[in-house]
N, C-alpha and C positions, 0 to 999 in steps of 0.2 A: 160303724155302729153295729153291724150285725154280729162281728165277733165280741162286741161288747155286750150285748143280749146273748149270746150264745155264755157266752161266760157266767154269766151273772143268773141266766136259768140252771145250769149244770150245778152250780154251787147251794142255789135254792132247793133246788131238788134232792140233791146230799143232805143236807139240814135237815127236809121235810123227811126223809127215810132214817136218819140217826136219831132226831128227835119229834118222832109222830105225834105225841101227844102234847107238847109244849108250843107254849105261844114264843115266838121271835122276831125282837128288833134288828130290823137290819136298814143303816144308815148308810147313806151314798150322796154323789151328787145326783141334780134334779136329769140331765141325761139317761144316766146307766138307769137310773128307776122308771121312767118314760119307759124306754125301749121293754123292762120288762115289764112293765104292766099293758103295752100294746101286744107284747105275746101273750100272755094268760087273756089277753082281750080279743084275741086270733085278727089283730088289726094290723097289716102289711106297716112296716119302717117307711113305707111312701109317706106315711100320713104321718109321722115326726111331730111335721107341726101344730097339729090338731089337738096333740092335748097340753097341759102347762101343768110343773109342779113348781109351785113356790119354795121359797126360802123359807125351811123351820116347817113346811106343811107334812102331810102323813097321809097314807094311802095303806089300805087294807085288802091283803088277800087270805082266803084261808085253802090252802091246799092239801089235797087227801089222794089217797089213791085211785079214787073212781070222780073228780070233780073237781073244781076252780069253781072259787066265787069271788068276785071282786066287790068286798063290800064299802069300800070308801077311795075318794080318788082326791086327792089336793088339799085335803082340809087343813086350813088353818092352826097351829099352836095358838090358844089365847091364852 
């Protein structure tokens, strides 16, 4: 899992430098997006299972060069 978070931030981070000022979806299974939202949440892979992302849910982060905010985590599609 670690190299899967490792991958999946490296790629984020590309994104977030080619396109700084644009909003982007990016779609996964509920693992690979776990793991990076426990990194931008500076929460150690021990804890895996401490958070859940549903099927069809959405999670928000906005990343800049000086900050991370995570502002939604698991929400629902209705």
């Amino acid at each position: 899992m670690l190299e899967v978070q490792t991958r999946f931030v490296v790629e984020l981070e590309r994104l977030r430098k080619a396109f700084p000022n644009d909003c982007i979806a990016i779609f996964s299974h509920g693992d690979p997006l776990k793991s990076v939202l426990m990194y931008y949440l500076g929460m150690p892979l021990d804890h895996f299972l401490r958070l859940d992302i549903a099927t069809a849910s959405y999670s928000v982060l906005s990343l800049t060069d000086w900050s991370v905010r995570v502002g939604a985590i698991n929400v629902p599609c209705e």
